[in-house]
C-alpha positions, 0 to 999 in steps of 0.5 A: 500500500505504502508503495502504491501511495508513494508512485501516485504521488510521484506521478502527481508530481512529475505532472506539474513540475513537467509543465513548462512555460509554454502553458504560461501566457506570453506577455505583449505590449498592446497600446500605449499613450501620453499626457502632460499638463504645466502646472496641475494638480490632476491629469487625465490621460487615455490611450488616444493621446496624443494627437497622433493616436498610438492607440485607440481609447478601448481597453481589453476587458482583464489586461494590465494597465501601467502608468508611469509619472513624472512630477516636475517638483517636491510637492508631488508625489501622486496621491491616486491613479483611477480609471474609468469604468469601472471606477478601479484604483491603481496600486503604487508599485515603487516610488522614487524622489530624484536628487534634483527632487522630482518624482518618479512612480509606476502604478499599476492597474490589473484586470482592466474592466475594458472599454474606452479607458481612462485613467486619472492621475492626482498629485498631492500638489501644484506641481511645474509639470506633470507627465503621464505615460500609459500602457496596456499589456496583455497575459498578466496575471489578473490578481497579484501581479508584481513579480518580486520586489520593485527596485529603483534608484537615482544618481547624476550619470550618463545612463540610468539605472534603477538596480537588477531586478529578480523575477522567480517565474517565466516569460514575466515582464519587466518594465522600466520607468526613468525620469530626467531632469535634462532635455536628451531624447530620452526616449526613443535613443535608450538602450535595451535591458541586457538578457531580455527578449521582445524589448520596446520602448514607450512612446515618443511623445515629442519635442519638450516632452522628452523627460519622460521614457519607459523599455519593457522586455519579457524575461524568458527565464527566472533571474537577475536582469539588469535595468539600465537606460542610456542616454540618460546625461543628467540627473535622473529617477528610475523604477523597476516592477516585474509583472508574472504571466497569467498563470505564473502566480503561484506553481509550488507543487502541493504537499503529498497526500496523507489519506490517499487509498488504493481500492483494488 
């Protein structure tokens, strides 16, 4: 009997640790969108800003929603991020006030309700300038999607680097927020992170608006990746959040059975 149990647990076992990522959704970037306002205290942002329509204003009902912000002084930071329907709050992944004391945050939005979207940004005051880059991606896990622990630091240096990030599951995404204080075309010239796969950067909103960027790239296996962005050639912010792949959430295999009964 004692036997019997051990080989079906084994089978058991041997099952779910032979599940690749294969069975995992694969992230994909869908749309994106940008917004500024100077001076605000609020600002509402979808994914047909700006004029030259990166996206369409529709969202697909449970993909992920990322905004990245960045306020133009200390009398940030953003106090709430929402989006319309569905009256959803956005959840703060990392937050990172620069050394020239601008504010630098990524939040983030799971199981978008869908439909014409759009997001609202508030900051806890006045602030110089406000710029809000949006972006949907698909195959993220619906709850609980942060990946690890976000990192993020700030410096004064050519490249911007918030720190390796470690992912624990497949296929997860990562994506990079930066913020500087100087004019380079910060976001179109950056480079890739090293080691990731389907990397693109976040739009190119313009002249003047060049202040802002984000890259994103899906980390194929578990690890450490780095997350460094050219060009940066000033003082500058920077955040890290991985997102898990649907499916990724949790794969710890469960315990062996105590009560399981042969019956010849």
């Amino acid at each position: 009997m004692r036997q019997h149990k051990s080989y079906l647990y084994g089978v058991l076992l041997a099952l779910i640790l032979t599940l690749d990522s294969s069975a995992w959704a694969i992230p994909a970037y869908v749309q994106s969108g940008y917004n500024e306002c100077v001076p605000c205290t609020s600002l509402n942002i979808n994914f047909s800003m700006p004029d030259d329509k990166l996206g369409s204003e529709d969202v697909t009902p449970g993909n992920l929603i990322v905004v990245t912000v960045r306020t133009d002084n200390t009398n940030g930071p953003v106090t709430s991020v929402t989006s319309q329907p569905g009256n959803q709050t956005g959840i703060l992944a990392k937050r990172q006030l620069s050394v020239t004391s601008f504010w630098l945050e990524v939040w983030y939005i799971p199981n978008a309700t869908g439909g014409p979207t759009t997001v609202t940004v508030n900051i806890a005051g006045p602030a110089d300038g406000l710029r809000v880059v949006l972006e949907e991606y698909s195959g993220i896990a619906l709850s609980s999607p942060v990946n690890g622990t976000p990192v993020s630091a700030t410096a004064t240096s050519a490249t911007a680097n918030a720190g390796n990030i470690t992912t624990t599951v497949a296929n997860a995404l990562i994506h990079i927020g930066a913020g500087t204080d100087g004019n380079a075309d910060f976001g179109t010239i950056a480079t890739p992170p090293a080691g990731c796969d389907d990397h693109f950067l976040g739009p190119d909103p313009g002249a003047g608006s060049d202040k802002t960027a984000t890259a994103n790239c899906r980390a194929a296996t578990p690890g450490s990746y780095a997350t460094t962005l050219a060009n940066a050639n000033d003082s500058w912010a920077a955040v890290a959040v991985a997102f898990a792949p649907t499916g990724g959430e949790d794969r710890t295999p469960p315990l062996p059975p105590t009560n399981l009964r042969i019956i010849p």
